[in-house]
PDB file of N, CA, C and O in Angstrom:
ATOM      1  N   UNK A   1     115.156  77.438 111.128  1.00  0.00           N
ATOM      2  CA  UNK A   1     114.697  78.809 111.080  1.00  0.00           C
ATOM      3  C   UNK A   1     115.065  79.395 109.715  1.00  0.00           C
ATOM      4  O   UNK A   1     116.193  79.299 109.230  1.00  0.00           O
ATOM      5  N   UNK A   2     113.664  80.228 108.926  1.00  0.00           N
ATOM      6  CA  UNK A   2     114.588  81.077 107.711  1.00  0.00           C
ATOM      7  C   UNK A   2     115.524  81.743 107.484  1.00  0.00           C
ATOM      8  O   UNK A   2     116.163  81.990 108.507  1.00  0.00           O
ATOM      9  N   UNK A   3     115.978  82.224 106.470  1.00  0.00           N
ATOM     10  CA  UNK A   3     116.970  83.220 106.246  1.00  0.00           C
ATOM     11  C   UNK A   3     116.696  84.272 107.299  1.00  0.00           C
ATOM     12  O   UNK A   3     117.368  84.400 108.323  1.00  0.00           O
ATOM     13  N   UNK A   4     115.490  85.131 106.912  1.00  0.00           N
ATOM     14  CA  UNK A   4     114.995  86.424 107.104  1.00  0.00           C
ATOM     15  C   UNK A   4     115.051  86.232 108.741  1.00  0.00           C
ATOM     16  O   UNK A   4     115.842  86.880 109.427  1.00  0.00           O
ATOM     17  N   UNK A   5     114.378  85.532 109.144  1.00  0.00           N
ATOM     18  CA  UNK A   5     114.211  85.530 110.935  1.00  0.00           C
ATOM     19  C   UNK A   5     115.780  85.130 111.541  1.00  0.00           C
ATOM     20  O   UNK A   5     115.970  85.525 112.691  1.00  0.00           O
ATOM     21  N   UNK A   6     116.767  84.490 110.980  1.00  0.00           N
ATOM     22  CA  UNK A   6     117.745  84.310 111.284  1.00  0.00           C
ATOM     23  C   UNK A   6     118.359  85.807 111.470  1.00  0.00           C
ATOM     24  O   UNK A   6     118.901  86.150 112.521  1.00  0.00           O
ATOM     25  N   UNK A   7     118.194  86.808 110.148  1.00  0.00           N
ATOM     26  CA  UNK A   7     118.605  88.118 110.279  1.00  0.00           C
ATOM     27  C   UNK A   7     118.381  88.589 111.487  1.00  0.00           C
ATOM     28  O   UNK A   7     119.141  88.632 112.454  1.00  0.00           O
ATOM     29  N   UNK A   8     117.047  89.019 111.348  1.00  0.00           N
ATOM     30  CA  UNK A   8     116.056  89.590 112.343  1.00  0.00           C
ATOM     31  C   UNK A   8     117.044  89.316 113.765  1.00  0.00           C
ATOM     32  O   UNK A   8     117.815  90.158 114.225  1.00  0.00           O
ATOM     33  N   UNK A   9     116.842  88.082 114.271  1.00  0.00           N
ATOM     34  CA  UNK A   9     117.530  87.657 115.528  1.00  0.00           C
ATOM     35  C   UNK A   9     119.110  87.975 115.583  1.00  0.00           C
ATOM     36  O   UNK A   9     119.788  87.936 116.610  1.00  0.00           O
ATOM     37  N   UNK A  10     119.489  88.239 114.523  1.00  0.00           N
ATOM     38  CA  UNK A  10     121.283  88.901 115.095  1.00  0.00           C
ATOM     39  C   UNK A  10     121.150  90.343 114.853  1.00  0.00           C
ATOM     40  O   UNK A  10     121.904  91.153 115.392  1.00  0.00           O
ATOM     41  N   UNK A  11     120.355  90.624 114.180  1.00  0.00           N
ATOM     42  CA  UNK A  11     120.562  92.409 114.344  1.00  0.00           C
ATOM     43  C   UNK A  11     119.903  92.573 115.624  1.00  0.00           C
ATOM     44  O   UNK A  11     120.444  93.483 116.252  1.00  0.00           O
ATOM     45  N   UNK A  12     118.987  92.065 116.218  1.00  0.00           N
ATOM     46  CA  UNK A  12     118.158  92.419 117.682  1.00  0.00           C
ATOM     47  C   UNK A  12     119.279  91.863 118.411  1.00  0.00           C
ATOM     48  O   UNK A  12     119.829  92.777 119.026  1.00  0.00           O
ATOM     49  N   UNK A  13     119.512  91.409 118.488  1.00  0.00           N
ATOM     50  CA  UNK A  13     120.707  90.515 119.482  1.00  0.00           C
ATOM     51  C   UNK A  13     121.510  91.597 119.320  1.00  0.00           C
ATOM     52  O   UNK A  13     121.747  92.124 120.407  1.00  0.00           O
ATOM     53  N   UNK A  14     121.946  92.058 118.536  1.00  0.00           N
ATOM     54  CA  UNK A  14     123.556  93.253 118.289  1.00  0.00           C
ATOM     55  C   UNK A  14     123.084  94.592 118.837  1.00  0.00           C
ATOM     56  O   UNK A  14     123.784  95.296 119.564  1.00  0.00           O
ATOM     57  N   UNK A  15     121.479  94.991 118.323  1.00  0.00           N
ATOM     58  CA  UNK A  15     121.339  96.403 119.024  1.00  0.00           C
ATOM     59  C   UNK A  15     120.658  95.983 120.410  1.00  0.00           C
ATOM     60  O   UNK A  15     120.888  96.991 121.077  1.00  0.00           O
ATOM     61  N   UNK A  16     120.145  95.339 121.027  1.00  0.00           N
ATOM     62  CA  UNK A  16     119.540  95.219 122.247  1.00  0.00           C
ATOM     63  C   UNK A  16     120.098  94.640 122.998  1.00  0.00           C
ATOM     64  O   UNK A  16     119.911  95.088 124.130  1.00  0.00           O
ATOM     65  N   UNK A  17     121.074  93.374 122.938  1.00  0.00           N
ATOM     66  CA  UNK A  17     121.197  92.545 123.600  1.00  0.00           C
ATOM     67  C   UNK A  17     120.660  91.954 124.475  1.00  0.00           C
ATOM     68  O   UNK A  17     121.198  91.828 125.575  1.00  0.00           O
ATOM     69  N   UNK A  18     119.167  91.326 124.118  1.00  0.00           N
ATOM     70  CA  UNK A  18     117.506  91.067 124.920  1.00  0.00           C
ATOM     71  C   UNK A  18     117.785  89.942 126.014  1.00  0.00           C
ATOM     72  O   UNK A  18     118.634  89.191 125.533  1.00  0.00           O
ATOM     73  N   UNK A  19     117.566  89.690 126.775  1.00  0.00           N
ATOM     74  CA  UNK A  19     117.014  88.526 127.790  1.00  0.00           C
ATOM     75  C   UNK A  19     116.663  88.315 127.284  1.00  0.00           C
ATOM     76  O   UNK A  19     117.355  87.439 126.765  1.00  0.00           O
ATOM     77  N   UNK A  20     115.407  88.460 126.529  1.00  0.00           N
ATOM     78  CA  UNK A  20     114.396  87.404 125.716  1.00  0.00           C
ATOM     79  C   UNK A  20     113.955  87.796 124.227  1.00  0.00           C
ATOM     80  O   UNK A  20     113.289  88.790 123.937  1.00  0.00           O
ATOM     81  N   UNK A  21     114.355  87.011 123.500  1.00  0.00           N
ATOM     82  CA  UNK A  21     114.248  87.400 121.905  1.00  0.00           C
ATOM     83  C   UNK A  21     113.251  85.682 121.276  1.00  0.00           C
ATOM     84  O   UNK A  21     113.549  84.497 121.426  1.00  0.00           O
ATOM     85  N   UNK A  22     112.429  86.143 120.798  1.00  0.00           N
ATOM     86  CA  UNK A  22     111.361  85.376 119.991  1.00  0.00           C
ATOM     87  C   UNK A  22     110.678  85.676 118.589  1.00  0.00           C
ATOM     88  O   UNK A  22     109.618  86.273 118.400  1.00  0.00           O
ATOM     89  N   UNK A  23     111.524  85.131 117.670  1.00  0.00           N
ATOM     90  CA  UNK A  23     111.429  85.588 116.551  1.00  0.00           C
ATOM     91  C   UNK A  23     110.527  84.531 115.488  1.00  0.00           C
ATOM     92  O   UNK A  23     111.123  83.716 114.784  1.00  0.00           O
ATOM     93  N   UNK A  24     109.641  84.608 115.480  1.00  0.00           N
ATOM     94  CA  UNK A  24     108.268  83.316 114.912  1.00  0.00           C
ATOM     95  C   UNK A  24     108.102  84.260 113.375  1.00  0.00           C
ATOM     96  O   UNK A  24     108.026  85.482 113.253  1.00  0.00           O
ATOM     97  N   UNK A  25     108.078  83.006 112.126  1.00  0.00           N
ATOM     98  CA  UNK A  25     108.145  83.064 111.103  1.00  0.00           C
ATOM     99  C   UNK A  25     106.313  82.704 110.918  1.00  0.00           C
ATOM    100  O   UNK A  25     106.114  81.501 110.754  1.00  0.00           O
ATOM    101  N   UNK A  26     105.318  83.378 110.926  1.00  0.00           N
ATOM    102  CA  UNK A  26     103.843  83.052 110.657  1.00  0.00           C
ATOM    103  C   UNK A  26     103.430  83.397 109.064  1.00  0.00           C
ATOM    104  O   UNK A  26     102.311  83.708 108.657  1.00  0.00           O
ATOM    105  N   UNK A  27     104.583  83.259 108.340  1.00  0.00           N
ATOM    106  CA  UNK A  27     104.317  83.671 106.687  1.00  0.00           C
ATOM    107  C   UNK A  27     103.291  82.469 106.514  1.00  0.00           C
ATOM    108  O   UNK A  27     102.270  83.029 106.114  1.00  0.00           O
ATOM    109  N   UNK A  28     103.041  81.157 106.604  1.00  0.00           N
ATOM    110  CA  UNK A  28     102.418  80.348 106.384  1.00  0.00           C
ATOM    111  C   UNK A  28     100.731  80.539 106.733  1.00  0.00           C
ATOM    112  O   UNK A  28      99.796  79.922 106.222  1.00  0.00           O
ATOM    113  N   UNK A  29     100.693  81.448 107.620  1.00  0.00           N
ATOM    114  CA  UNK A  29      99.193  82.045 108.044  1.00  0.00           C
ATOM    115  C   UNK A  29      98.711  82.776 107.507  1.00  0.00           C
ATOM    116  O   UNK A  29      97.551  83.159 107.661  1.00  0.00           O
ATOM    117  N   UNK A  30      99.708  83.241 106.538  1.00  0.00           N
ATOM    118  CA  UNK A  30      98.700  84.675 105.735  1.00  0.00           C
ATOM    119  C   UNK A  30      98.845  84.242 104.335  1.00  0.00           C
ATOM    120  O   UNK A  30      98.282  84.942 103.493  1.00  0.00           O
ATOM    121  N   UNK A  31      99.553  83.129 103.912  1.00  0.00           N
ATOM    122  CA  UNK A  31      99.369  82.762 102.316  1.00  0.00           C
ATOM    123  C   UNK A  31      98.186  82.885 101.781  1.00  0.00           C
ATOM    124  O   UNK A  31      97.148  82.374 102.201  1.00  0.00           O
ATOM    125  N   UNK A  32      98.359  83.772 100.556  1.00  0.00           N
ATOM    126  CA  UNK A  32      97.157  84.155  99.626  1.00  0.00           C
ATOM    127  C   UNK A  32      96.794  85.481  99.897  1.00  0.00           C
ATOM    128  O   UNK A  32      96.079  86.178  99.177  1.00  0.00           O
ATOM    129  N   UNK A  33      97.391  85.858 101.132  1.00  0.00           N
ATOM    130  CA  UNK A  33      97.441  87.176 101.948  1.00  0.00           C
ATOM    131  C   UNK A  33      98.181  88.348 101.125  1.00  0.00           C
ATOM    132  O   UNK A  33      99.212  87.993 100.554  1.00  0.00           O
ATOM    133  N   UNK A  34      97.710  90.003 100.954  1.00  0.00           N
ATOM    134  CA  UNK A  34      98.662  90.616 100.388  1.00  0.00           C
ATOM    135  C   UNK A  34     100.097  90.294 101.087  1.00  0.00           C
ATOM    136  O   UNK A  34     100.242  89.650 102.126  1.00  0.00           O
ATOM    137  N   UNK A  35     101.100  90.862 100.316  1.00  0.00           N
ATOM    138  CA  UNK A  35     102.545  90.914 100.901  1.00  0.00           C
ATOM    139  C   UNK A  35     102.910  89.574 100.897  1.00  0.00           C
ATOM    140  O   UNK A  35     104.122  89.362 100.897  1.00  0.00           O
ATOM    141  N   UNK A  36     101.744  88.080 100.891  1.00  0.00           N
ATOM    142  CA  UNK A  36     102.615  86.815 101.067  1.00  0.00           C
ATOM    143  C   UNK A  36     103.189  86.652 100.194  1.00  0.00           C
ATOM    144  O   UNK A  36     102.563  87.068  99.219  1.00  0.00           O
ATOM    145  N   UNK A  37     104.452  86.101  99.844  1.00  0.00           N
ATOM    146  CA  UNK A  37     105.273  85.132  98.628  1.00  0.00           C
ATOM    147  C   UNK A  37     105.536  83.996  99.083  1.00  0.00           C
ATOM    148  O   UNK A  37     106.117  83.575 100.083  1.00  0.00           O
ATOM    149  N   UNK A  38     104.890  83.432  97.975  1.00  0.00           N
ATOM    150  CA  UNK A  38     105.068  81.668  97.843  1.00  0.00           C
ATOM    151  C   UNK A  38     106.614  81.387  98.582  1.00  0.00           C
ATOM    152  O   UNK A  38     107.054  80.360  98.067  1.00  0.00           O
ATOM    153  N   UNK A  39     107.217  81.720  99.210  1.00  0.00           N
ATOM    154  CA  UNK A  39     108.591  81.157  99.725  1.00  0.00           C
ATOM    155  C   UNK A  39     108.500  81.678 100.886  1.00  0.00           C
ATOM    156  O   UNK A  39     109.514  81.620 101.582  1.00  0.00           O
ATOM    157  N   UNK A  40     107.330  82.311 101.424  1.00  0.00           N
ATOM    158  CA  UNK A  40     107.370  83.072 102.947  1.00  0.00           C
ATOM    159  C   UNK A  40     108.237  83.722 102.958  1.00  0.00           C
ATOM    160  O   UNK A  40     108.816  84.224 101.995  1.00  0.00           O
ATOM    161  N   UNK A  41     108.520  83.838 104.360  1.00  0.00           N
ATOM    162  CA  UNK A  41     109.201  84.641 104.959  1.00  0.00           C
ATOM    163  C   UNK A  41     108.902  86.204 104.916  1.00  0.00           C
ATOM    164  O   UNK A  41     109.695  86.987 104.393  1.00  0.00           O
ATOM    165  N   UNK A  42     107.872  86.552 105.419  1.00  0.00           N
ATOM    166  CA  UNK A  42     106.909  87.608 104.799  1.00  0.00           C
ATOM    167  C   UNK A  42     106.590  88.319 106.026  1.00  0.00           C
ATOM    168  O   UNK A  42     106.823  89.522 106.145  1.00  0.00           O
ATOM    169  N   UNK A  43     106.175  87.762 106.747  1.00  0.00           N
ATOM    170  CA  UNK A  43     104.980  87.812 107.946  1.00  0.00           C
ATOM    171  C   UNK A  43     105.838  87.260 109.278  1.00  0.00           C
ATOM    172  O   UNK A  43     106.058  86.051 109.335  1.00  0.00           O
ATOM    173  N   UNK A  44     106.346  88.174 110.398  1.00  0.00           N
ATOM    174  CA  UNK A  44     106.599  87.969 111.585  1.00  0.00           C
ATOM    175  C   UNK A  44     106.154  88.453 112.633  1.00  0.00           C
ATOM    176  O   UNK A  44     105.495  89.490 112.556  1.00  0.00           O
ATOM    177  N   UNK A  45     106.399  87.813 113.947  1.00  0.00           N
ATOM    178  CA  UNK A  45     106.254  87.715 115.246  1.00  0.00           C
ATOM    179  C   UNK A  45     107.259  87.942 116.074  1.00  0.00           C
ATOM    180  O   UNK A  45     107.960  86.957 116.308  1.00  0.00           O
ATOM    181  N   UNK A  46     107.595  89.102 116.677  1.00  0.00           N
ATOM    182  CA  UNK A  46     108.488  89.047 117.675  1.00  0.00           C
ATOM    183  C   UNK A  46     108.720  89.788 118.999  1.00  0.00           C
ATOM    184  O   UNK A  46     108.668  91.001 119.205  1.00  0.00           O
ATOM    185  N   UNK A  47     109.036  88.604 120.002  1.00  0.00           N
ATOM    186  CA  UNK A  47     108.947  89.333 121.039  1.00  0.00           C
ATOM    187  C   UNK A  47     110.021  89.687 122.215  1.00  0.00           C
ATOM    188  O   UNK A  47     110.216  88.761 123.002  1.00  0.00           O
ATOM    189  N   UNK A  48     110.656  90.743 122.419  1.00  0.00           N
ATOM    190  CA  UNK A  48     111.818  91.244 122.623  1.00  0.00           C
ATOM    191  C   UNK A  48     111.826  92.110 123.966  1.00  0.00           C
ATOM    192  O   UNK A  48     111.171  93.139 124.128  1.00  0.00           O
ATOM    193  N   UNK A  49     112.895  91.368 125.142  1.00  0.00           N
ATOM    194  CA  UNK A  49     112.730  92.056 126.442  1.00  0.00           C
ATOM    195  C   UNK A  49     113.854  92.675 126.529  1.00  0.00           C
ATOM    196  O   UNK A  49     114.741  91.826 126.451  1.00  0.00           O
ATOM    197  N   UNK A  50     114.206  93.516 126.626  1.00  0.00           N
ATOM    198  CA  UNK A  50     116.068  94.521 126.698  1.00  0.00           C
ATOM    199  C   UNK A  50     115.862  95.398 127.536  1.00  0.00           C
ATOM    200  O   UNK A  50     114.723  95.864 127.557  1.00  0.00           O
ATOM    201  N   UNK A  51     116.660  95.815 128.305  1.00  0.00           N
ATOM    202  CA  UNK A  51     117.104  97.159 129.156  1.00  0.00           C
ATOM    203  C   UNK A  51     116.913  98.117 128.650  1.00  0.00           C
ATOM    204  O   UNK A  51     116.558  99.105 129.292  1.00  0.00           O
ATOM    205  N   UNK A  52     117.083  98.133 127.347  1.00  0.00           N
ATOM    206  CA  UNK A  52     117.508  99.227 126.349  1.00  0.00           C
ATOM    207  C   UNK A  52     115.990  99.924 126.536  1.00  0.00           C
ATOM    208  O   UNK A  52     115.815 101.139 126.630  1.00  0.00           O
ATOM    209  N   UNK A  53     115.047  99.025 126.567  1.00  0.00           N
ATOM    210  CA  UNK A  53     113.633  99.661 126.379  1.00  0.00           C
ATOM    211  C   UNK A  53     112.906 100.382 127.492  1.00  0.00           C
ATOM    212  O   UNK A  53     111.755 100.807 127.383  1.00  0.00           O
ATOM    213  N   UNK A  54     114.009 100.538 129.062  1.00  0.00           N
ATOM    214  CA  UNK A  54     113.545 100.709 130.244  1.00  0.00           C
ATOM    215  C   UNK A  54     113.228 102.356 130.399  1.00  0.00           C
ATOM    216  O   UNK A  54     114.159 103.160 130.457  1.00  0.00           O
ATOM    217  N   UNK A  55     111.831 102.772 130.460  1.00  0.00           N
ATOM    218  CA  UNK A  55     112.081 103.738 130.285  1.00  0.00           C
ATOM    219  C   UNK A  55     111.182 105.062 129.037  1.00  0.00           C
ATOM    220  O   UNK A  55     110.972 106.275 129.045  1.00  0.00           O
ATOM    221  N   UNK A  56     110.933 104.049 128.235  1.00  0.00           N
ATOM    222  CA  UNK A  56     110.508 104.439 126.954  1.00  0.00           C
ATOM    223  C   UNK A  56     109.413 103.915 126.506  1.00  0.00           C
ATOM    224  O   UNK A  56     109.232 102.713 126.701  1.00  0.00           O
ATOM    225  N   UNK A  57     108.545 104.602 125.885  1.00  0.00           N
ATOM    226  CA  UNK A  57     106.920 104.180 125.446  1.00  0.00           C
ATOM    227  C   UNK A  57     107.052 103.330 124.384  1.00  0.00           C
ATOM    228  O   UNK A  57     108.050 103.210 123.673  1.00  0.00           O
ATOM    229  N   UNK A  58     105.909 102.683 124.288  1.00  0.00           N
ATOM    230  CA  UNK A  58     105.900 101.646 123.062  1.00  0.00           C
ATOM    231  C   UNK A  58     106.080 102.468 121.925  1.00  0.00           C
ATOM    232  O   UNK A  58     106.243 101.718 120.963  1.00  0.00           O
ATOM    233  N   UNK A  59     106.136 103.862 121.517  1.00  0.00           N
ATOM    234  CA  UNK A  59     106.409 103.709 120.389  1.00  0.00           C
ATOM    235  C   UNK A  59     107.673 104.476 120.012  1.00  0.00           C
ATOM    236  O   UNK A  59     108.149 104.930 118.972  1.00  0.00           O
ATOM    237  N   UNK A  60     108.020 104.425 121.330  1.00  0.00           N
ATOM    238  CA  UNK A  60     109.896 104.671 120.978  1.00  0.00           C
ATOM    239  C   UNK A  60     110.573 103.523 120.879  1.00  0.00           C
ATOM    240  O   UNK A  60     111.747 103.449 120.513  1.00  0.00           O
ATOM    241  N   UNK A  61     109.778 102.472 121.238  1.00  0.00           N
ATOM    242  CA  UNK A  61     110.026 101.260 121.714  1.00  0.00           C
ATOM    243  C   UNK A  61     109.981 100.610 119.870  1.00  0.00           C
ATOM    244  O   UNK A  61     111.018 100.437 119.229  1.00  0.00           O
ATOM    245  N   UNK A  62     109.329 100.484 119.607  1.00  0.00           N
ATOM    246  CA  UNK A  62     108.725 100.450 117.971  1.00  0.00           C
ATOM    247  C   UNK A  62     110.067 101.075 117.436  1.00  0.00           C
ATOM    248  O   UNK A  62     110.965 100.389 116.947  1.00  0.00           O
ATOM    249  N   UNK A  63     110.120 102.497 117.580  1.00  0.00           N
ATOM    250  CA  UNK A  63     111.163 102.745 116.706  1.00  0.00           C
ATOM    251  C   UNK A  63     112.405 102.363 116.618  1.00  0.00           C
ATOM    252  O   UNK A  63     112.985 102.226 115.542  1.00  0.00           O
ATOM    253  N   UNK A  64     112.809 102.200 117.502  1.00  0.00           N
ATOM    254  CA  UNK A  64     114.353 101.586 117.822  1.00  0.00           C
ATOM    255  C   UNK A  64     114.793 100.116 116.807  1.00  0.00           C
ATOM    256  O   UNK A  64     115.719  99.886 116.028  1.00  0.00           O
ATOM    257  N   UNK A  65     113.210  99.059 117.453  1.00  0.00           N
ATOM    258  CA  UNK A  65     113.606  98.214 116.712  1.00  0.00           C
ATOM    259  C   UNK A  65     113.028  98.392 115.180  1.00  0.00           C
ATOM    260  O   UNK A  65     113.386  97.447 114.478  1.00  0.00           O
ATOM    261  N   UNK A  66     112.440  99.104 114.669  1.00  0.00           N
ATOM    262  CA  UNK A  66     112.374  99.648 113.322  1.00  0.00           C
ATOM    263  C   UNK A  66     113.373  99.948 112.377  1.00  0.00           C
ATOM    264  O   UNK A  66     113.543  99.739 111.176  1.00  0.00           O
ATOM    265  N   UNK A  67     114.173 100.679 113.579  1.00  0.00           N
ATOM    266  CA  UNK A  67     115.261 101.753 113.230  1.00  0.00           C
ATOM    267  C   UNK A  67     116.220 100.537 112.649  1.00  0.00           C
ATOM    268  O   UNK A  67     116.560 100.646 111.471  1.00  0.00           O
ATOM    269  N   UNK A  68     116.743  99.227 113.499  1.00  0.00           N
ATOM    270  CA  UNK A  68     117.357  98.110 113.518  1.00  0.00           C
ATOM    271  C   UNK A  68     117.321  97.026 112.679  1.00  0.00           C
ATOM    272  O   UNK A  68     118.295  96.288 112.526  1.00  0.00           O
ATOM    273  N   UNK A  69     115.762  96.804 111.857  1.00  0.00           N
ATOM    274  CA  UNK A  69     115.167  96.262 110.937  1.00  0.00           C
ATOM    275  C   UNK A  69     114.880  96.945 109.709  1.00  0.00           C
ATOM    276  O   UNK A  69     114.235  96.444 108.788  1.00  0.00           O
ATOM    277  N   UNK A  70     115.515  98.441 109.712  1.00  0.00           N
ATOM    278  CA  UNK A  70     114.989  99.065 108.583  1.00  0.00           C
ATOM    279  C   UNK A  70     115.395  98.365 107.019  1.00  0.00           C
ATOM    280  O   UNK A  70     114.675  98.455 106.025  1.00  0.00           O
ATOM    281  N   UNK A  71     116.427  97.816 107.068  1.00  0.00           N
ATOM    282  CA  UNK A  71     116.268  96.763 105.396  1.00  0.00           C
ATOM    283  C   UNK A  71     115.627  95.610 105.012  1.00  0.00           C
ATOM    284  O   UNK A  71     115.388  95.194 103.878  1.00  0.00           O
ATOM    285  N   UNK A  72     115.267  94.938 106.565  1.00  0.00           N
ATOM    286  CA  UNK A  72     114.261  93.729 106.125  1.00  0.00           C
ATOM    287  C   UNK A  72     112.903  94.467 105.951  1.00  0.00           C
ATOM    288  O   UNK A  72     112.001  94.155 105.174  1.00  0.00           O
ATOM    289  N   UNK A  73     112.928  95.351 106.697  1.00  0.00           N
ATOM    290  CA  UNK A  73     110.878  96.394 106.548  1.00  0.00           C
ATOM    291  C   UNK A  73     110.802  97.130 105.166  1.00  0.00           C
ATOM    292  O   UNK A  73     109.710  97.547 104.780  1.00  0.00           O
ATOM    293  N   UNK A  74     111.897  97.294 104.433  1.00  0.00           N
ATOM    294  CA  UNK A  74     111.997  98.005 103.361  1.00  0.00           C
ATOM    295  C   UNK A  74     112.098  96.664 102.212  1.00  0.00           C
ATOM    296  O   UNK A  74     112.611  97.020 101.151  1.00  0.00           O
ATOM    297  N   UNK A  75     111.782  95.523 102.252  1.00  0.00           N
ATOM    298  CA  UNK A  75     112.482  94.477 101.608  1.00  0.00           C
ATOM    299  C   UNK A  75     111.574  93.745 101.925  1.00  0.00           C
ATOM    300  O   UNK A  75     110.423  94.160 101.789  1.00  0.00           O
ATOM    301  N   UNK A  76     111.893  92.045 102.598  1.00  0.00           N
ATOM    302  CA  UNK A  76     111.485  91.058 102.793  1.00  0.00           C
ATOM    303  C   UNK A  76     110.361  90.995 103.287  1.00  0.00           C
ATOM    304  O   UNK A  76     109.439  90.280 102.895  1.00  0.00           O
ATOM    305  N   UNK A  77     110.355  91.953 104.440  1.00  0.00           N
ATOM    306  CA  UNK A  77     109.829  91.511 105.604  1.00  0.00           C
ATOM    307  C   UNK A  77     107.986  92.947 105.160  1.00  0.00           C
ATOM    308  O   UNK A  77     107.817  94.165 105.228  1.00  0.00           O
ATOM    309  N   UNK A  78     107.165  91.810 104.785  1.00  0.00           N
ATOM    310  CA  UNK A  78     106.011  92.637 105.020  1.00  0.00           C
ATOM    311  C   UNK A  78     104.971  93.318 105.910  1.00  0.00           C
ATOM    312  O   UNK A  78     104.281  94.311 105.679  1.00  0.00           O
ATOM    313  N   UNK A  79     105.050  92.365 107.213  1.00  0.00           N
ATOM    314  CA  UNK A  79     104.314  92.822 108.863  1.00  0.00           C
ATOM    315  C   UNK A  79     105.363  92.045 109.179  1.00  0.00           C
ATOM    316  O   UNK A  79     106.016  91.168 108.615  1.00  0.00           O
ATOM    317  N   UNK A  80     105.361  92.774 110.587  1.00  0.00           N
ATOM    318  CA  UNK A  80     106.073  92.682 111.863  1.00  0.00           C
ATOM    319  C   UNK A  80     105.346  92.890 113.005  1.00  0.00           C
ATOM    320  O   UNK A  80     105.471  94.003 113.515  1.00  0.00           O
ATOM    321  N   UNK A  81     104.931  92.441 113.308  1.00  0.00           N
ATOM    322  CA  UNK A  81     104.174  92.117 114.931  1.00  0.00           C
ATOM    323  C   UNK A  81     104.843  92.239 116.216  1.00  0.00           C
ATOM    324  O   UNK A  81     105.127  91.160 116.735  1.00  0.00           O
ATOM    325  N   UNK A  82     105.103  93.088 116.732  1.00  0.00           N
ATOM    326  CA  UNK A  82     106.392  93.068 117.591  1.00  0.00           C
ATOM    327  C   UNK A  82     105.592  93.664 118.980  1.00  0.00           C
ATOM    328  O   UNK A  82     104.553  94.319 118.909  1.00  0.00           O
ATOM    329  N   UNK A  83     106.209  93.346 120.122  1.00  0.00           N
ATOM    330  CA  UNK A  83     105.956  93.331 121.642  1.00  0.00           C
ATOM    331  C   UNK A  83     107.562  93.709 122.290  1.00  0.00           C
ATOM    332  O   UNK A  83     108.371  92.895 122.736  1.00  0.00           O
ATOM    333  N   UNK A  84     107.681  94.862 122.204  1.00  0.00           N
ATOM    334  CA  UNK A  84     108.975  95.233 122.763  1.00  0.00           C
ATOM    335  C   UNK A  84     108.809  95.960 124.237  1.00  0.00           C
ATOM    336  O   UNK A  84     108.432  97.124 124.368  1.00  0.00           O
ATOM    337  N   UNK A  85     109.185  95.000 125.419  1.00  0.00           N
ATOM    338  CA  UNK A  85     109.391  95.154 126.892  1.00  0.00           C
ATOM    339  C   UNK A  85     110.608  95.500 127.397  1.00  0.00           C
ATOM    340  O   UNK A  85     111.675  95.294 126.819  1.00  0.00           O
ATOM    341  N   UNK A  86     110.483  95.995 128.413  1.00  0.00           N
ATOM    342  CA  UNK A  86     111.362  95.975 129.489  1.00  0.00           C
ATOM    343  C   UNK A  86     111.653  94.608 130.748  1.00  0.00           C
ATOM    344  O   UNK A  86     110.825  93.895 131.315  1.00  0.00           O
ATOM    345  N   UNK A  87     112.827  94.632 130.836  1.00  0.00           N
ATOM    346  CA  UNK A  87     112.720  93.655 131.797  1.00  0.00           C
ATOM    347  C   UNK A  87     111.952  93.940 133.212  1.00  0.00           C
ATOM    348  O   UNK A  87     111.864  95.046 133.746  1.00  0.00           O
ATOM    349  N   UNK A  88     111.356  92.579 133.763  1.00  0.00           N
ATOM    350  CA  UNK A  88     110.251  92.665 134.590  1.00  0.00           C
ATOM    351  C   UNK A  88     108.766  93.207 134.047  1.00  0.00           C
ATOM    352  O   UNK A  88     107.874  93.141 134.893  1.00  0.00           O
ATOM    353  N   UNK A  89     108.409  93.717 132.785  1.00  0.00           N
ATOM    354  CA  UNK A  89     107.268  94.125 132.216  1.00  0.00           C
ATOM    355  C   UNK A  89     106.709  93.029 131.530  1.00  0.00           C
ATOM    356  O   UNK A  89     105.647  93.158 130.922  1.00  0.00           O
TER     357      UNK A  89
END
């Protein structure tokens, strides 16, 4: 796994503490793509089930983990594709 998605997965792990965390590196799909760099790690996928989210609309849901990623979204990380559930959703 890269640097960047390695991040990704311990800061979600530290603020959510998810049942289910899926953190897919798809920089290789958008090469040649704005935002790609020849070394990836550009372009992610992730999909994240926590308690934390029980309760709250997708786009409070969005913000939280935004809020959590705000130096890789300001930095590395160019899209983020994210599916943030509740458990049983």
């Amino acid at each position: 796994m890269s640097q960047v998605a390695d991040t990704i997965r311990r800061k979600l792990q530290a603020a959510f503490a998810p049942q289910r965390l899926e953190v897919l590196d798809q920089s290789a799909q958008h090469a040649g793509h704005a935002g790609a760099r020849p070394g990836g790690e550009t372009h992610f996928d992730v999909v994240i089930v926590a308690s934390a989210f029980a309760g709250k609309n997708r786009i409070a849901r969005q913000r939280d983990v935004y809020a959590a990623l705000k130096e890789e979204l300001s930095g590395p990380v160019h899209a983020l594709s994210l599916k943030a559930l509740a458990p049983g959703e």
